[in-house]
Every structure is written in C-alpha cells, then in structure tokens.
C-alpha positions as CSV (number, residue, x, y, z in Angstrom):
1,X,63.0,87.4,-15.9
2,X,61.1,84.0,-16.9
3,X,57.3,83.9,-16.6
4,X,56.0,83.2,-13.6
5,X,52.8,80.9,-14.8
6,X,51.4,80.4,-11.1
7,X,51.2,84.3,-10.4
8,X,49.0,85.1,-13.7
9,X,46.9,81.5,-13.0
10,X,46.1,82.4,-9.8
11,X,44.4,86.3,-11.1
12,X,42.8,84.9,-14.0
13,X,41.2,82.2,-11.7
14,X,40.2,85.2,-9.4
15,X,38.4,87.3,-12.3
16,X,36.7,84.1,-13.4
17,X,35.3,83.5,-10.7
18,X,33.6,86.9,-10.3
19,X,32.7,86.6,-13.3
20,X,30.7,83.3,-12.6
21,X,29.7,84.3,-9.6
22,X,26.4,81.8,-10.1
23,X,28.2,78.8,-9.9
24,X,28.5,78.2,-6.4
25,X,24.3,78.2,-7.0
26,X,24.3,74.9,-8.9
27,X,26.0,71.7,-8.1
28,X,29.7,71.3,-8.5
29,X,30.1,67.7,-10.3
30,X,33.8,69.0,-11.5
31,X,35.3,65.7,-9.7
32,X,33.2,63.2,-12.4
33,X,35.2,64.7,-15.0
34,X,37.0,62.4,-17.4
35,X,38.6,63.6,-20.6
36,X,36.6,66.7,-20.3
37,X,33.3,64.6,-20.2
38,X,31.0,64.4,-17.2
39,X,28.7,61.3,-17.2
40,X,25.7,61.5,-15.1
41,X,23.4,58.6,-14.1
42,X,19.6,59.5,-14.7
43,X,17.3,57.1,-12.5
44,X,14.6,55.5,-14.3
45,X,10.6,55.5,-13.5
46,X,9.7,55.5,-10.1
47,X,8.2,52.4,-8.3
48,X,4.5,51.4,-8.0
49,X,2.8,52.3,-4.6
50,X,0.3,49.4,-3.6
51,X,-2.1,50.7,-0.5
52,X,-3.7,47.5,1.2
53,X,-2.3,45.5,-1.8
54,X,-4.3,42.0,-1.9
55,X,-3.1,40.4,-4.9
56,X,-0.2,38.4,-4.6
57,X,2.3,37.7,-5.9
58,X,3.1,41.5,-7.0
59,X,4.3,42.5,-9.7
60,X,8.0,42.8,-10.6
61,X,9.2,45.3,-12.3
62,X,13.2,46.5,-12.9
63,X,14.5,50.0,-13.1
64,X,16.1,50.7,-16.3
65,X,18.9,53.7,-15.8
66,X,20.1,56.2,-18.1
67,X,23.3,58.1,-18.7
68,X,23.3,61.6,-19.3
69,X,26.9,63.0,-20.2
70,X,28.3,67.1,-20.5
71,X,31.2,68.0,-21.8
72,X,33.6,71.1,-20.3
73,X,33.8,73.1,-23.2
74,X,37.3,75.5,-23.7
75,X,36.7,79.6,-24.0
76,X,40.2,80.6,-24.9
77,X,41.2,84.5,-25.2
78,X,42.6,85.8,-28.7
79,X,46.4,86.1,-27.9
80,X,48.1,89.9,-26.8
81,X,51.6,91.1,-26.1
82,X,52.7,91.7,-22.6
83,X,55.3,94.3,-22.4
84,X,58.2,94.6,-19.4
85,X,57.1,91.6,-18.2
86,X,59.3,92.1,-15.2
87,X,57.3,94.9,-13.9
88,X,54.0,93.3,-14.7
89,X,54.4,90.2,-13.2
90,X,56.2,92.0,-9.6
91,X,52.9,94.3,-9.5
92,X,49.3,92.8,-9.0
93,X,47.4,96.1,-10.3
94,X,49.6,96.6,-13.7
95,X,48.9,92.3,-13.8
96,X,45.4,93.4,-13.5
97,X,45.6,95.7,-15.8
98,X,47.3,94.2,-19.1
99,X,45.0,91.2,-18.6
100,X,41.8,92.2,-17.0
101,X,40.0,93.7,-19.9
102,X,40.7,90.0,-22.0
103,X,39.5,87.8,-19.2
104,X,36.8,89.7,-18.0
105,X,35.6,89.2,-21.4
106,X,36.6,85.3,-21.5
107,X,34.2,85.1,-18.6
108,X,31.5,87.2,-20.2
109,X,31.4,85.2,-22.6
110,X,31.4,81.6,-20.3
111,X,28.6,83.0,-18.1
112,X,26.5,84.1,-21.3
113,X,27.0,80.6,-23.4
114,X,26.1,78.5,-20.2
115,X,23.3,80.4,-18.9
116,X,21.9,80.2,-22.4
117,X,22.7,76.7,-22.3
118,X,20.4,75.8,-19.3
119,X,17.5,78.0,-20.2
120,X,14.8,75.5,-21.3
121,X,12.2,77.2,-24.4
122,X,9.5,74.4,-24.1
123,X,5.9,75.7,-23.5
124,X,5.9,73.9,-20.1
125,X,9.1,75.5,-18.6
126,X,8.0,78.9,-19.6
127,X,6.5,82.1,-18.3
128,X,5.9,85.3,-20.1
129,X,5.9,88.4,-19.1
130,X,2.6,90.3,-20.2
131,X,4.8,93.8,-20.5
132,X,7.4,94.6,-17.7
133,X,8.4,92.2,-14.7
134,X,5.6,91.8,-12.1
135,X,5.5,90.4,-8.6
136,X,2.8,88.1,-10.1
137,X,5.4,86.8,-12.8
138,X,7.6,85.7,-10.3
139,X,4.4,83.8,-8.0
140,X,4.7,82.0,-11.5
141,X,8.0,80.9,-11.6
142,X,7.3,79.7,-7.7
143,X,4.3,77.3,-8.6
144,X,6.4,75.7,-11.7
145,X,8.9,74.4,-9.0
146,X,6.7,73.9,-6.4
147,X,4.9,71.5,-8.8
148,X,8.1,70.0,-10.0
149,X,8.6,69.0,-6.2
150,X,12.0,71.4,-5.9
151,X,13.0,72.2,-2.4
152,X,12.2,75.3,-1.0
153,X,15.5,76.5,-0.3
154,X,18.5,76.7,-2.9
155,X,16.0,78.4,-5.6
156,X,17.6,81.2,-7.9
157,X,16.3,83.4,-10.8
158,X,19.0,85.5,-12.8
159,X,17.6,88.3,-14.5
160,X,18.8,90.9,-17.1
161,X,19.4,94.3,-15.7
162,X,16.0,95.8,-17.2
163,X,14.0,92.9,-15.7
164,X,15.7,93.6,-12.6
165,X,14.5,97.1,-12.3
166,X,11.4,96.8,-13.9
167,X,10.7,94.4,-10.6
168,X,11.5,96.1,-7.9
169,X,9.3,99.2,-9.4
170,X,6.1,96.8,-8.6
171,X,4.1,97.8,-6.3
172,X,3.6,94.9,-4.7
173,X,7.5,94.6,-4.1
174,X,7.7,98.5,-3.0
175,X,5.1,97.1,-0.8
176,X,6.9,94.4,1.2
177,X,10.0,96.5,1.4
178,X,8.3,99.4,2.9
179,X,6.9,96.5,5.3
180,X,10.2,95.4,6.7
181,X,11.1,93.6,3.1
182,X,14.8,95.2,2.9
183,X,15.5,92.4,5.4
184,X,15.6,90.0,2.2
185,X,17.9,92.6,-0.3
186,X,21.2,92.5,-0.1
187,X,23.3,95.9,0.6
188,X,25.0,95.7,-2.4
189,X,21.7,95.5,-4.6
190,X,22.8,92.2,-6.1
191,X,19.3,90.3,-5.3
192,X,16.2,90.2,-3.7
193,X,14.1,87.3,-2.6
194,X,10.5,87.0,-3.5
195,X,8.5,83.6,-3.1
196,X,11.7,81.8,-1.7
197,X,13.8,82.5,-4.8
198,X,16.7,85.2,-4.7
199,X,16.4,86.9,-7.5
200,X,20.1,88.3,-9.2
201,X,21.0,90.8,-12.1
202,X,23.3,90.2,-14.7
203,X,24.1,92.5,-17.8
204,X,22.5,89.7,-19.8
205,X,21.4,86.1,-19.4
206,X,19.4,84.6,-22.0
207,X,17.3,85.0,-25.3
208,X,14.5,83.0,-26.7
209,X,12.9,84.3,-30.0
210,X,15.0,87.4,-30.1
211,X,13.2,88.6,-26.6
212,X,15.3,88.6,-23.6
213,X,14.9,86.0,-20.5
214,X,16.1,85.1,-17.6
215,X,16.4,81.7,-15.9
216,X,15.0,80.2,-12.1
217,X,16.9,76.9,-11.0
218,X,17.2,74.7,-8.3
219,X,20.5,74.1,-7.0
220,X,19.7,70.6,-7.5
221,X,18.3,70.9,-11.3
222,X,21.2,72.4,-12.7
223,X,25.2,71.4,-12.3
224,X,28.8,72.5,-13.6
225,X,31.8,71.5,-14.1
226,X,35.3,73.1,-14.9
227,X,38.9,73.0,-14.5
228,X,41.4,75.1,-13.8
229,X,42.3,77.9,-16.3
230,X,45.3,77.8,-18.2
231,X,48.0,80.1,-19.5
232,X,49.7,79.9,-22.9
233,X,52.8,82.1,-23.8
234,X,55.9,82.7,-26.1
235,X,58.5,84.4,-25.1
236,X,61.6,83.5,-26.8
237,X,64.7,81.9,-25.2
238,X,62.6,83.0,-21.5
239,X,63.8,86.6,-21.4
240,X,61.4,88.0,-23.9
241,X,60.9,87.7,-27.4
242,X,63.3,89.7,-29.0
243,X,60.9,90.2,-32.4
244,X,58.7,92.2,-29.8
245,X,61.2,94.0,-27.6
246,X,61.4,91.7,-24.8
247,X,58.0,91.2,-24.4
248,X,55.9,87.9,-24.3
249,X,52.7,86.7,-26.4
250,X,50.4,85.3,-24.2
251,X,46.8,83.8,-24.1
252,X,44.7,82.5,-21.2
253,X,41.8,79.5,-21.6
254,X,39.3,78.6,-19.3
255,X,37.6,74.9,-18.8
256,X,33.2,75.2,-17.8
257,X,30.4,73.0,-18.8
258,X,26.8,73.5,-17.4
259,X,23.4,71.3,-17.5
260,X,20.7,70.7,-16.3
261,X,20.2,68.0,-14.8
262,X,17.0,66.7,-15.9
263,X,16.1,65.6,-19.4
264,X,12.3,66.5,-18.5
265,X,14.0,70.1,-17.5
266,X,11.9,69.9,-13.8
267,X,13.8,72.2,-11.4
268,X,14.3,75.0,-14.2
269,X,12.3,77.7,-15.7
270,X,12.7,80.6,-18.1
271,X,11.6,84.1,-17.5
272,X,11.0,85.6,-20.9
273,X,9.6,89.3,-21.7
274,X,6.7,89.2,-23.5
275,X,5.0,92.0,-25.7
C-alpha cells in the first residue's frame, strides 16, 4: 500500500493547530505571501490638525510610506521510520500515535520561537513584576495599550504556567470571582479576563534576561502567516523500503512567521518576572 500524503497532512495540520492555538488572536496576513515573504505597508506620520486655521495657503506636506516585510520561516521534524504502514495509515489513533510525539514537538517549538519573536524588551514596552503576578501588574499592561490607542476588545496576554497561577492566587482576583467573576473564566481553565484582556497559559512563552515573560497584544499589533504543512517520505519502489522491512522514512515541516506589526512596537507589551 502506497502512502497516502493527504491522510497524514490533514493530522499533522490538526496537531498544529492546537498547538498554536493563539493564532486565530492575531491577524492572519497568510494571503500576502510571496516566496515565503510577507510585505507590509507601514503608513507614514500622521497629518497636521489646523483648529480655526487663518493662514493661508496651508501648508503641504506628502506622506512618505514604508515597507515592512516577514518571512515564513520552515520548522521541519528530524526524520523516523513508520512501520506497517498499511495499518497506520487505515487507523487514525496508531496515525496519531507514530507521529504525535514528533509534531507535537514541531509545534512546541513554532509557538515558542514566535512568541519569543513578538515579545518587545525596550524599557517602554515593559512591565516587571515586583515578585509574583499581581492584579495590579496586569492594570499595568491595560494602561500601556490604552495609551498606545489599542481597541478595547481583541486584547490578549499569554502567560507561563507559574505566572498563571501565581495570578489567580491575588486577592483581588479571588475577589471578583467570589463576586460573580467566574462569568469571565473559561470552564476549561484556559483564561481569564481582567482589565479587558483574556489572559491564557502556556508551558512557556518568553524570556528576557534569563527571567521568564509573557506577552499582551492586540489583535491588530501583531500578525502571522503560514502555509500548509508538508510531508516528506522514502519508501522504496511505494511498497516499503525493503532496507527497513517495508517500512517508510518520513519527516513532516511546517511553514509560520509572526510580527508585530508596528516598528514603534504600540499594541504589544511584555510581562516579565522581576526579583
């Protein structure tokens, strides 16, 4: 039995995509791809506001636009042996199975590299933790977005699975939920939403200076881009490769690229611990 590529595609798409489960948070610009670059056009300054203007004529001034390009970077798995290929590929759990472990760690390893990526480490687009995770950290995050003129909606913070815990242990959180505050937390435990951002855990997001972070976007500060993943194999004349018994050699690659959107960094914020 020949390799069905479609069948193992279409799981290895599925475990991505838990794996990123972020992405549908940010903008999806995958369809301004073009040889695995994304080019983005960045407006220039803002014009001048006249009130009761009185001097004529005014002045004329032109916009001068920028580009700001991204490419999709390739996260490719090291390559394993699939044995009785037949029975694999016929049952969805033993697919599952011989290939989970490899791309769960191929997206691990996406969603660590491009949450890393967007997490800015200027002064400006920073707030530190005095200790564990408050309430009051958070009302931080708030006023750096609400300053950088973000919408209210679409705001997200992802936070490592300490900073996570060490939050909802405040006692101004245990607070609200005791005050009808569980209306905001998912049933799962995946977030909560505190100053209009919904707050999610993940094993681990970011570092800066060896401490851990995590990162607060706007939907509209951040974007990504990908393509669909690919599958690579050798398996002889298409019945197996006899040096292995039959079986085939596979590997599996996946296509993301993430920014932010900004080249001031507005709409995004890192959360780092502090001492």
């Amino acid at each position: 039995m020949a390799l069905n590529k479609e069948v193992w595609v279409s799981d290895i798409q599925e475990t991505l995509e838990l794996g990123l489960d972020f992405l549908p948070r940010m903008s999806d610009y995958s369809e301004f791809t073009t040889n695995k670059t994304v080019h983005l056009p960045q407006s220039g300054v803002a014009t001048q506001i006249y009130k009761n203007a009185n001097v004529f004529p005014l002045a004329v001034a032109q916009r001068i636009d920028t580009l700001k390009s991204f490419d999709i970077d390739q996260y490719s798995t090291q390559a394993f042996l699939v044995t009785n290929i037949e029975e694999y590929q016929l049952s969805y759990n033993k697919r599952q199975s011989i290939m989970g472990q490899h791309i769960r760690a191929l997206a691990e390893n996406m969603a660590n590299t491009v949450l890393q990526g967007i997490t800015p480490t200027e002064a400006a687009r920073t707030v530190t933790t005095t200790g564990v995770l408050t309430f009051a950290d958070i009302v931080e995050v708030a006023k750096i977005l609400d300053k950088d003129n973000m919408g209210a909606a679409d705001r997200s913070l992802e936070l490592p699975v300490d900073m996570f815990y060490e939050l909802l242990q405040d006692e101004n959180v245990l607070a609200q939920y005791r005050s009808g505050f569980s209306g905001s937390v998912v049933a799962s435990g995946n977030y909560v939403e505190i100053a209009g951002i919904k707050i999610y855990k993940r094993p681990t997001v970011a570092t800066i200076g060896g401490a851990e972070a995590g990162v607060a976007y706007h939907k509209e500060a951040v974007a990504f881009a990908k393509d669909s993943p690919e599958v690579f194999t050798d398996s002889g004349d298409g019945n197996g490769n006899p040096l292995y018994g039959g079986g085939i050699i596979m590997s599996a690659l996946g296509w993301l690229g993430v920014t932010r959107l900004r080249s001031d960094s507005k709409g995004v914020v890192a959360l780092v611990r502090g001492v």
